[in-house]
C-alpha positions as CSV (number, residue, x, y, z in Angstrom):
1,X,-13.0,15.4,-22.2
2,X,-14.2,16.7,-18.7
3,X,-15.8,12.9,-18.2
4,X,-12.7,11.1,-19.3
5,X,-10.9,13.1,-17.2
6,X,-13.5,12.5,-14.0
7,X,-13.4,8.5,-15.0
8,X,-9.6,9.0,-14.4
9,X,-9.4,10.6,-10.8
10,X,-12.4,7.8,-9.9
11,X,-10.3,5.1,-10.4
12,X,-6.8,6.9,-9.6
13,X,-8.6,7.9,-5.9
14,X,-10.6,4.3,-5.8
15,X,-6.7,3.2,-5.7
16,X,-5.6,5.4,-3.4
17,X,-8.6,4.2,-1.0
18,X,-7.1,0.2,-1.6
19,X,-3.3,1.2,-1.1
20,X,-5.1,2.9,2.3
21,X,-6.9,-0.3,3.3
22,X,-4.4,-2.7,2.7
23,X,-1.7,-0.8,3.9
24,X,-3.8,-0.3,7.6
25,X,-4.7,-4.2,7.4
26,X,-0.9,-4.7,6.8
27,X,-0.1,-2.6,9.6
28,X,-2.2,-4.6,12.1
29,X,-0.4,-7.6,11.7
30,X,2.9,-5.9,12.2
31,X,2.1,-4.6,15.1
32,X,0.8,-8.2,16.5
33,X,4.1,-9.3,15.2
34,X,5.9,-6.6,16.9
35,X,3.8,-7.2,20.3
36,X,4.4,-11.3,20.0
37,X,7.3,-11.5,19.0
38,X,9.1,-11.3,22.5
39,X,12.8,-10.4,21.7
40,X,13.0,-9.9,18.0
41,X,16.2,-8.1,16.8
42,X,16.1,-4.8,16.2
43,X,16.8,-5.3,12.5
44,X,13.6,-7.5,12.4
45,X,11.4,-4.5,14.0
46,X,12.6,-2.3,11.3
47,X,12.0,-5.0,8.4
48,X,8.8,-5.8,9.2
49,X,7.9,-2.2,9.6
50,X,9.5,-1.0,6.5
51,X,7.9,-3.2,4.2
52,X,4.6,-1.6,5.4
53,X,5.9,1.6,4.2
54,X,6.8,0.0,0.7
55,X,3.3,-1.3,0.9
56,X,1.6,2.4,1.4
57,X,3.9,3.4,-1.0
58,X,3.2,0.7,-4.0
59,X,0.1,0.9,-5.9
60,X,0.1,-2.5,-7.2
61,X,2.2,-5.7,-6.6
62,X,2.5,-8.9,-8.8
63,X,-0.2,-11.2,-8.4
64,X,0.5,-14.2,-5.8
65,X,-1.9,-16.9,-4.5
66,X,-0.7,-16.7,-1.0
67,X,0.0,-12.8,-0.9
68,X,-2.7,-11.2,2.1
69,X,-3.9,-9.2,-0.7
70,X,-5.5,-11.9,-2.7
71,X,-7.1,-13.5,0.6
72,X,-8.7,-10.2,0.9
73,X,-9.9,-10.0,-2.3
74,X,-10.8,-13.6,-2.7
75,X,-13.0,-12.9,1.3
76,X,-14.8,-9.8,0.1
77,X,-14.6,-9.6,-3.4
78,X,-17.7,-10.8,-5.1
79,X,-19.4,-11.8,-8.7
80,X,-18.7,-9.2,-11.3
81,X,-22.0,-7.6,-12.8
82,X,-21.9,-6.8,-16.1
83,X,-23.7,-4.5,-18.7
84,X,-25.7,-5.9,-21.1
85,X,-26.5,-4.2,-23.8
86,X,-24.8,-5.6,-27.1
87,X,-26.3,-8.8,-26.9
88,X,-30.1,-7.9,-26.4
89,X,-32.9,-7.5,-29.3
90,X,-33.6,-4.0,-29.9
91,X,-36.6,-4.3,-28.2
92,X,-34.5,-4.5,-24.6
93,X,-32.2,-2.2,-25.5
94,X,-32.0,-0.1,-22.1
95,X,-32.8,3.6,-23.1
96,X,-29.5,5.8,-23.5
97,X,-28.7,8.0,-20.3
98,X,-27.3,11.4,-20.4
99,X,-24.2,12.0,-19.1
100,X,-24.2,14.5,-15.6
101,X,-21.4,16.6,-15.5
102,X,-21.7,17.5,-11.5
103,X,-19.9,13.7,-10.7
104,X,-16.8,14.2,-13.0
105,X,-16.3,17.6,-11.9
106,X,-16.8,16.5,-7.8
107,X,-13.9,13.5,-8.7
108,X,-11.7,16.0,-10.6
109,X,-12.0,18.0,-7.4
110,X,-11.2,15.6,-4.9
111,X,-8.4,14.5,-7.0
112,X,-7.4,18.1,-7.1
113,X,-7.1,18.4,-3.4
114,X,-5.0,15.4,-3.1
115,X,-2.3,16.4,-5.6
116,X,-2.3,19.7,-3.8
117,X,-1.2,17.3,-0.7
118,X,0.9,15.4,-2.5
119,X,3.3,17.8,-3.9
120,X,3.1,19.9,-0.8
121,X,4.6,16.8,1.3
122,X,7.0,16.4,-2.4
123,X,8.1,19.9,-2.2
124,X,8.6,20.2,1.6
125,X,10.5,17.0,1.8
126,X,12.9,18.3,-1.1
127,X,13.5,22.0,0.7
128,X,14.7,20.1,4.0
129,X,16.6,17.3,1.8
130,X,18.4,20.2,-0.2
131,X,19.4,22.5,2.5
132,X,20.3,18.8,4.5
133,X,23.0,18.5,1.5
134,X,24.2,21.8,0.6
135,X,24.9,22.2,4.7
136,X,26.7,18.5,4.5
137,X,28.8,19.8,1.0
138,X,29.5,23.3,3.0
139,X,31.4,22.0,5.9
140,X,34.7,21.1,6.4
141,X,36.5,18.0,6.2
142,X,37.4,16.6,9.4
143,X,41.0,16.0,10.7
144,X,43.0,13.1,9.1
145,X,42.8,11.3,12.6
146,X,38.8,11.2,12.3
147,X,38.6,10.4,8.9
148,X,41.1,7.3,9.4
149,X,39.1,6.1,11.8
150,X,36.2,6.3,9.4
151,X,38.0,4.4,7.2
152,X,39.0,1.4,9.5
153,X,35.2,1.2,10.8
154,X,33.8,0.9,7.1
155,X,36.1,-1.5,6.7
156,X,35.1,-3.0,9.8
157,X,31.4,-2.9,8.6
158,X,32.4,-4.0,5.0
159,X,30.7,-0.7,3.6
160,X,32.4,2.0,1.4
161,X,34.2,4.6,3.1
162,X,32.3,7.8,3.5
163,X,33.2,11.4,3.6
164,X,33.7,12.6,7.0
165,X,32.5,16.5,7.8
166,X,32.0,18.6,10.4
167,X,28.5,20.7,10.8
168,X,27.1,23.0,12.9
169,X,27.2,22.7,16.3
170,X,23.6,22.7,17.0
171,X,22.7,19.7,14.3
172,X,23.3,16.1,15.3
173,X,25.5,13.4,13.4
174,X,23.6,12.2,10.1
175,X,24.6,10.4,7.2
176,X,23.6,12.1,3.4
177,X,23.9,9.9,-0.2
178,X,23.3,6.8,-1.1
179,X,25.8,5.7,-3.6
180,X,28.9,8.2,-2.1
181,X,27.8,8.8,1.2
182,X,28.7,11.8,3.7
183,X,28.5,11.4,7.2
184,X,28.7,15.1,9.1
185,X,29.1,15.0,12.7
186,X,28.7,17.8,15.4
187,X,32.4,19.8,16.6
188,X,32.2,18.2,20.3
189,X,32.5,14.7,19.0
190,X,35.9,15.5,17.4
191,X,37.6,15.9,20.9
192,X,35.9,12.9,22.3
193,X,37.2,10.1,20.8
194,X,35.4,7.1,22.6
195,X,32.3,9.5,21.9
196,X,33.3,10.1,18.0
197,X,33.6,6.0,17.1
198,X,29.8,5.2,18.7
199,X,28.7,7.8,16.2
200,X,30.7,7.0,13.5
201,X,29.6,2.9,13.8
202,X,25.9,4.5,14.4
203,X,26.2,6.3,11.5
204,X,28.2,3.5,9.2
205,X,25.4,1.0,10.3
206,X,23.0,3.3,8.7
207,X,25.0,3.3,5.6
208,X,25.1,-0.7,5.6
209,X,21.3,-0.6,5.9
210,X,20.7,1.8,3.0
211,X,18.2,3.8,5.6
212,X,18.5,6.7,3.0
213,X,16.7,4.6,0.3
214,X,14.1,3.7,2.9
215,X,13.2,7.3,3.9
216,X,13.1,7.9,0.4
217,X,10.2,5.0,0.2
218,X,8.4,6.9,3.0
219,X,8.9,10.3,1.6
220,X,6.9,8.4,-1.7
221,X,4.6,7.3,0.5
222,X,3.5,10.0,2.8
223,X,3.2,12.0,-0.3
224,X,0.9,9.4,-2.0
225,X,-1.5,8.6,1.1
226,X,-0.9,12.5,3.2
227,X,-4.2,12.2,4.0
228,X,-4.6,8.8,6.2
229,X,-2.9,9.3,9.4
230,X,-2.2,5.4,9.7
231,X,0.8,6.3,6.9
232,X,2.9,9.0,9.7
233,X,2.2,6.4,12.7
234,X,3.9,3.3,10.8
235,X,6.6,6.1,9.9
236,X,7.3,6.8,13.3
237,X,7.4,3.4,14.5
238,X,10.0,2.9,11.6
239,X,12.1,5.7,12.5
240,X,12.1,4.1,16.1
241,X,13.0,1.0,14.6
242,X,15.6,1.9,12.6
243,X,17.6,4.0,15.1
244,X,17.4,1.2,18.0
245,X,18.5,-1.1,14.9
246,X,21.5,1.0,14.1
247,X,22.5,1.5,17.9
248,X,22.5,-2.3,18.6
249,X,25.0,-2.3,15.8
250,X,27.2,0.3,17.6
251,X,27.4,-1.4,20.2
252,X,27.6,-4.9,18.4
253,X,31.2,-3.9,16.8
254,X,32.4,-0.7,18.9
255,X,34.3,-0.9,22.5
256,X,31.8,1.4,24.3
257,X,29.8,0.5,27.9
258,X,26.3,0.6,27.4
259,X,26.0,3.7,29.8
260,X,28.4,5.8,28.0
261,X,26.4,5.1,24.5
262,X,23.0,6.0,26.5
263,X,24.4,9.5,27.7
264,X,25.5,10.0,24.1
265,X,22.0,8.9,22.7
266,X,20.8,11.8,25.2
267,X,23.6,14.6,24.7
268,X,22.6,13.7,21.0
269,X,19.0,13.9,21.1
270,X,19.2,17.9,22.6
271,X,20.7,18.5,19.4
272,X,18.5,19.1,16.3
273,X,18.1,16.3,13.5
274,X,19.0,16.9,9.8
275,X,16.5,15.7,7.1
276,X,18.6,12.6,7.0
277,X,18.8,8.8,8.9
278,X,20.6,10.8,12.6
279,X,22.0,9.2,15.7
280,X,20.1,12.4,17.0
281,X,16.6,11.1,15.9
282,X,14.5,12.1,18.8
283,X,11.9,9.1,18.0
284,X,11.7,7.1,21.5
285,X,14.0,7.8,22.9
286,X,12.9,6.3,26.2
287,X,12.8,2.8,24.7
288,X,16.3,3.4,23.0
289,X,17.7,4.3,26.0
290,X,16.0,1.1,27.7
291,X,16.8,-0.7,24.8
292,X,21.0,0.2,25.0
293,X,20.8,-0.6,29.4
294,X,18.9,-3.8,28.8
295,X,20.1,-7.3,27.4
296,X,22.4,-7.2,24.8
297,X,20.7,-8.1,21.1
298,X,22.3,-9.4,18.0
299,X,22.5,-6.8,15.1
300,X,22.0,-9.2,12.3
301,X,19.8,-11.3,11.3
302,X,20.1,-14.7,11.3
303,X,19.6,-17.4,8.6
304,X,16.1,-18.3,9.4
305,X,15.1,-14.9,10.4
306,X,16.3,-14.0,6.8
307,X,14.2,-16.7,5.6
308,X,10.8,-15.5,7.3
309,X,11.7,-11.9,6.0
310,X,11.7,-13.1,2.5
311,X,8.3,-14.7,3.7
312,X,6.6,-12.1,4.9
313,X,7.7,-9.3,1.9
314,X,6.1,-12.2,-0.6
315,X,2.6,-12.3,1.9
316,X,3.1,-8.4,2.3
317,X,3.6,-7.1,-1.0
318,X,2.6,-9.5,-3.3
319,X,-1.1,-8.2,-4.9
320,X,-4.4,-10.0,-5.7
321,X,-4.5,-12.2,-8.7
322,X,-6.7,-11.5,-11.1
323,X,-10.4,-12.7,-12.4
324,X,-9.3,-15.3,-13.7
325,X,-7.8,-16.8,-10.9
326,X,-11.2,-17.4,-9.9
327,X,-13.0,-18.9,-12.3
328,X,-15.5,-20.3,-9.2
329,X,-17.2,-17.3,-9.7
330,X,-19.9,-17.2,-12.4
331,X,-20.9,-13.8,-14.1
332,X,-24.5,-12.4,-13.0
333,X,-25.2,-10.4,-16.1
334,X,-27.8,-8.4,-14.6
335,X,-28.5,-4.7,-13.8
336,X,-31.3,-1.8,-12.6
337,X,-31.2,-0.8,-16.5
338,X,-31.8,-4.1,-17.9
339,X,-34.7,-4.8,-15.4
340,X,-36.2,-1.1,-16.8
341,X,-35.8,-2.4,-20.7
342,X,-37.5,-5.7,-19.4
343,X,-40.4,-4.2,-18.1
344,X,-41.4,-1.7,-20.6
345,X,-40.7,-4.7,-23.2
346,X,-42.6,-7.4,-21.0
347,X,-45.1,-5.9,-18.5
348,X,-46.4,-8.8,-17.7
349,X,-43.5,-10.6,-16.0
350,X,-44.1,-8.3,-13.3
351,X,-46.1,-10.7,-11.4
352,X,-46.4,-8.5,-7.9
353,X,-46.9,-5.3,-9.7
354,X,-44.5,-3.0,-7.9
355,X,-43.6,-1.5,-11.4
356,X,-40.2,-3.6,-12.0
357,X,-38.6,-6.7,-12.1
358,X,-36.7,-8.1,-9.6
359,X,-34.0,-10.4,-10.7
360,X,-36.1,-13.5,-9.3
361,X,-39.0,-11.8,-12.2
362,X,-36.1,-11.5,-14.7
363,X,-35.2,-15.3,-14.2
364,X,-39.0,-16.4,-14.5
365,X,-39.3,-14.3,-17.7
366,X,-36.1,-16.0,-19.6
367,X,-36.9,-19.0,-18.4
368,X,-40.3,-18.8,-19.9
369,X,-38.8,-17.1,-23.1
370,X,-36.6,-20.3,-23.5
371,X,-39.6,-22.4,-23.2
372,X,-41.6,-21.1,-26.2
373,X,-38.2,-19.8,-28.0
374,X,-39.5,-21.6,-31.1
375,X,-42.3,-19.3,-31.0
376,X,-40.4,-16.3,-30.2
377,X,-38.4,-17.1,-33.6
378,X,-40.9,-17.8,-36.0
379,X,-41.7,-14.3,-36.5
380,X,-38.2,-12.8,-36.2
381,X,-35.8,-11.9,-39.3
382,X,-32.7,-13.7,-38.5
383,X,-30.7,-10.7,-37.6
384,X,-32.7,-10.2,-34.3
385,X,-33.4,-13.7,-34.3
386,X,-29.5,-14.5,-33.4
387,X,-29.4,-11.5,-30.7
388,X,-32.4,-13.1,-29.1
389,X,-30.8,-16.8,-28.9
390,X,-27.9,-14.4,-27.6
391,X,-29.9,-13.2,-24.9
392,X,-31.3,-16.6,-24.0
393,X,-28.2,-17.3,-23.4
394,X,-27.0,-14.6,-21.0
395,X,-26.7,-15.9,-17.3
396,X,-29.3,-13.3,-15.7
397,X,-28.7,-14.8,-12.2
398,X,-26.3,-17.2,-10.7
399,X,-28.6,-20.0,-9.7
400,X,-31.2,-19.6,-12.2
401,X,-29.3,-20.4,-15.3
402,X,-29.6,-24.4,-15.3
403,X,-32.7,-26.2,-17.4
404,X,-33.8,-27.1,-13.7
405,X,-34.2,-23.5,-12.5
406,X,-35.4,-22.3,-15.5
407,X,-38.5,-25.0,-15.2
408,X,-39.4,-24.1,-11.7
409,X,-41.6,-21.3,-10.7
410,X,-40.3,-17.7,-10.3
411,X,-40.4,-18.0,-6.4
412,X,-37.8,-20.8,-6.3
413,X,-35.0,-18.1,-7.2
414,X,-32.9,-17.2,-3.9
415,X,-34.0,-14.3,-2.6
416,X,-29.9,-13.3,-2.3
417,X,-30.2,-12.3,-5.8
418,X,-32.4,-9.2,-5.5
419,X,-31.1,-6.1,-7.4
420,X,-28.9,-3.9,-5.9
């Protein structure tokens, strides 16, 4: 049980390691997106940086011949070794190996530390999500004046009208739900009117933008991968993204000077923000400033735009096909146990007597076996005469395994194909 268990957390934690490196490679290129692309929309900025996230936070993706997954894979991945053991004459049958406990139990324990993470990250992210909505369902409803206004920007936005509340002074307007959502804003913005619509459109355009879902997705994946730092940076940058996305959206359908919108994004950001998407986000709020006093930018996407977002999710998230997909790649059925079961069986193919063959040794010795296989089964019952033909038949190493190879001498082999 202990070893099944081990084998488990090996490859659970071996996939953790991959959603790390391709996640981090993914990253890279977002960035030089980010850094290239001039004057992207905000909306792009947070697209590109979002799918990241997703990325972190998905373990595996469908398998697509252009995704950046299968061009790492198909770069680095390389010729599959596998066991032998089945197929070979009892006489090179490699000896059984006992099983050491100490590996499993070191895997089980690594794996132990990172679900510890993981539902610390799970179990903080709910506590501040919980006490988020039980403050939201708490407050009071706003006047009728505010929440008609609510209800002419939705419509505005083409979104659902959401509840309007009013929280504590000291937390800054956020938005709560997904399919009925809240929006709670601070007492001082309901005697500023001017003020009150900015953060109402702010906090609509999150709404249109289902941000909630995509904290959710980061949530998900800073529990997953707590551990690699790269994960919080790209979160950051998304949180960034997002909020400048949302304010070029205030400003896109609101009747507010760019000024007036800055000093709110400051009054705002003294406040503290709620577990939730928040005008009150402190994340860079330097560039959002900037952003808001520099050239006006669109808040939507346009059709092309659209069309290289659908682009890069399939290059993004799409995974690395499998095997088969590559059937260039021959099988070297060759391994440190079958060159022991060799060597005890067949000393004398061990032509520099170092005390094992190397796979240039193993290719000499089938090669030769092939050549007097007549021989070999004259003396065989047929039982272990078929697993030797079988064995004959096994493709040892990659370029040794045509009738040409196997008639040259040992020391023609590549010397690529050395055990490892």
């Amino acid at each position: 049980m202990i070893f099944t268990v081990g084998a488990a957390a090996k490859i659970w934690l071996g996939t953790l390691a991959m959603m790390a490196a391709q996640g981090t490679l993914l990253a890279l290129v977002a960035l030089a997106l980010t850094r290239a692309g001039g004057r992207l929309r905000p909306a792009w900025h947070a697209a590109l940086w979002l799918v990241v996230i997703v990325k972190f936070a998905l373990p595996w993706g469908p398998g697509l011949r252009f995704s950046l997954s299968d061009l790492v894979a198909s770069l680095f991945s390389s010729a599959p070794v596998a066991e032998v053991t089945s197929n070979l004459p009892p006489a090179l049958q490699p000896p059984p190996t006992a099983p050491h406990v100490g590996p499993a139990l070191f895997w089980i324990a690594l794996a132990s530390i990172w679900a510890a993470g993981a539902v610390a990250v799970v179990i903080r992210a709910t506590i501040a999500h919980r006490r988020t909505v039980a403050a939201a369902h708490a407050a009071e409803l706003a006047p009728a004046g505010a929440r008609t206004l609510v209800a002419q920007l939705a419509a505005q936005l083409g979104v659902r009208t959401p509840a309007l509340r009013i929280g504590a002074p000291a937390i800054g307007p956020h938005v709560i739900g997904l399919l009925r959502a809240t929006i709670v804003v601070p007492p001082a913005l309901i005697s500023e009117p001017t003020l009150l619509r900015a953060a109402l459109l702010h906090e609509l355009a999150h709404v249109r933008r289902r941000d909630v879902l995509g904290r959710t997705i980061q949530v998900a994946a800073n529990a997953l991968l707590w551990f690699w730092p790269i994960v919080r940076l790209v979160g950051r940058r998304l949180d960034a993204a997002r909020e400048t996305a949302c304010d070029a959206w205030a400003l896109e359908a609101g009747e507010l000077a760019r000024p007036t919108y800055a000093r709110l994004l400051v009054r705002m950001a003294e406040l503290r923000a709620a577990a939730a998407p928040s005008l009150a986000a402190p994340a860079a709020l330097n560039a959002r400033v900037a952003a808001v006093l520099g050239p006006s930018s669109y808040a939507r996407t346009s059709r092309w735009q659209r069309a290289a977002l659908a682009g890069w999710i399939v290059l993004a998230l799409g995974g690395a096909r499998t095997a088969s997909a590559h059937p260039e790649r021959a099988a070297c059925k060759y391994t440190p146990q079958l060159a022991m079961s060799l060597y005890a069986s067949y000393p004398a193919a061990d032509l520099d007597g170092d005390g094992q063959l190397s796979r240039d040794e193993a290719c000499g010795l089938q090669a030769e076996l092939r050549r007097k296989e007549a021989e070999n089964k004259s003396h065989l019952d047929p039982a272990s005469e078929a697993e030797l033909e079988s064995f004959l038949e096994e493709p040892l190493c990659c370029n040794c395994d045509s009738a040409e190879a196997n008639s040259r001498p040992v020391a023609s082999c590549s010397k690529q194909l050395e055990p490892q």
